[in-house]
N, C-alpha and C positions, 0 to 999 in steps of 0.2 A: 461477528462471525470469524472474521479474521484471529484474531487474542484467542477464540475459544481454538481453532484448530491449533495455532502455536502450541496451545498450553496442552494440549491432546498428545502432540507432538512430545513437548517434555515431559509429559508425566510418563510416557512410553521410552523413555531410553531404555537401548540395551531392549528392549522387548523384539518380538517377532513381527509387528506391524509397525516399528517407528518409522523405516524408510517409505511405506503407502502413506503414514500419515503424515510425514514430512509433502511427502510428494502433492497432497490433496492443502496442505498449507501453504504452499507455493505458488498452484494453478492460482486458488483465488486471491493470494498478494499479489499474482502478475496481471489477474484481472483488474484487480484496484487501480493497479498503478496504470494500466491501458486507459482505464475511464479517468483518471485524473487526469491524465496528458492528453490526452486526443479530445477532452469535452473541457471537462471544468479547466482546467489550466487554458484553454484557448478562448476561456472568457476575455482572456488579458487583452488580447488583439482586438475587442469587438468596446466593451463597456465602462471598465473597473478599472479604477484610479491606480496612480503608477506605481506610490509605493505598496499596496499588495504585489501586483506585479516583478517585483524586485525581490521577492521570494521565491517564483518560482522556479529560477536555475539553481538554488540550495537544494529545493526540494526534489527538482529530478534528478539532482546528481548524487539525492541520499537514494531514494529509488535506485539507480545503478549501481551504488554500495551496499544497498541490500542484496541486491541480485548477487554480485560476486560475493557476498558473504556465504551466502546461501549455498551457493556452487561447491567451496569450502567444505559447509556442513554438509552437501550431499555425500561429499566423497570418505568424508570419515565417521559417517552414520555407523557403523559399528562401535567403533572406540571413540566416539566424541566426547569432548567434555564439557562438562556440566556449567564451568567457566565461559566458553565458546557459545554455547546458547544463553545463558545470561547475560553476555556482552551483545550478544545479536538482540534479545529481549528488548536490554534496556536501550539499544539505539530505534528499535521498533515504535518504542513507548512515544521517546522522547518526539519521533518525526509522529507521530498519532496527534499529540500535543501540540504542536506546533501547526499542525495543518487545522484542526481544530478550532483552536486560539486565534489565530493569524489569517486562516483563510476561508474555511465555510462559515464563521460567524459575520465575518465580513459581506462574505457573499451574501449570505441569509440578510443582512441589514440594507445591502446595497441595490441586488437586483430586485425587478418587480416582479410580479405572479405569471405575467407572460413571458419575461425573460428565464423566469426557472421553467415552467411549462416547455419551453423550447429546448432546456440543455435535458430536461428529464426525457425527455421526446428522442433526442440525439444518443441520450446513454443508453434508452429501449433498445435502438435500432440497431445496436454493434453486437453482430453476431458472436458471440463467443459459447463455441463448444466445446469440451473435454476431448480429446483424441482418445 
C-alpha cells in the first residue's frame, strides 16, 4: 500500500492533486513506522536474540530521515524534482529491504503463533485516525 501511494504520488507531479496525494502517502508511512516502533521493534526488549536487535537504531534513525526528507518534499511540492523523489524512492526501497530481509523474516522464523497473536493483538489496538 505504502509503494502504491508513493508511486500515485510520482506519477502525479506537477498535477493538481500531487500535494493530497503526497499528504495521504505520508499518514500511512507514519502509520507504519508508529507500528514498527511502538509493537514490533519492542519485541527486542521481551524475546529476539540481539543481533536482530542491533538493527533497530539504524532503522529508526532511517524512519526519522525519511520524515525529514518528506518535510523537504512537502515544501517544494510544486517545483520538486524528479531527482529528489528518486532519491527518496530509492532510500524507501532500500529500508523496505532491509526490514524485510533482516527483520520480519526473522521474526516470522523466531517468534511462536502466541507471541505473533500478541503483537498482532497490540497493532489492532492503536488507535490511529486521519485528522
Amino acid at each position: 500500500m505504502i509503494e502504491t501511494l508513493f508511486n500515485e504520488f510520482k506519477n502525479n507531479l506537477g498535477k493538481e492533486d500531487a500535494e493530497e496525494l503526497l499528504g495521504n502517502f505520508r499518514w500511512e508511512l507514519q502509520k507504519h513506522f508508529l507500528v514498527e516502533e511502538e509493537v514490533v521493534f519492542r519485541v527486542c526488549d521481551e524475546s529476539i536474540e540481539a543481533e536482530l536487535c542491533k538493527l533497530i537504531p539504524n532503522l529508526t534513525a532511517q524512519h526519522d530521515s525519511m520524515i525529514k526528507i518528506l518535510n523537504t518534499i512537502e515544501k517544494s511540492v510544486p517545483n520538486i524534482k524528479d531527482a529528489d523523489v528518486n532519491s527518496f524512492q530509492t532510500l524507501l526501497e532500500s529500508h523496505k529491504e532491509m526490514e524485510e530481509k533482516n527483520v520480519y523474516s526473522e521474526l516470522d522464523s523466531k517468534l511462536d503463533k502466541k507471541e505473533k497473536e500478541i503483537m498482532v493483538a497490540r497493532i489492532s489496538g492503536i488507535p490511529i485516525k486521519r485528522r
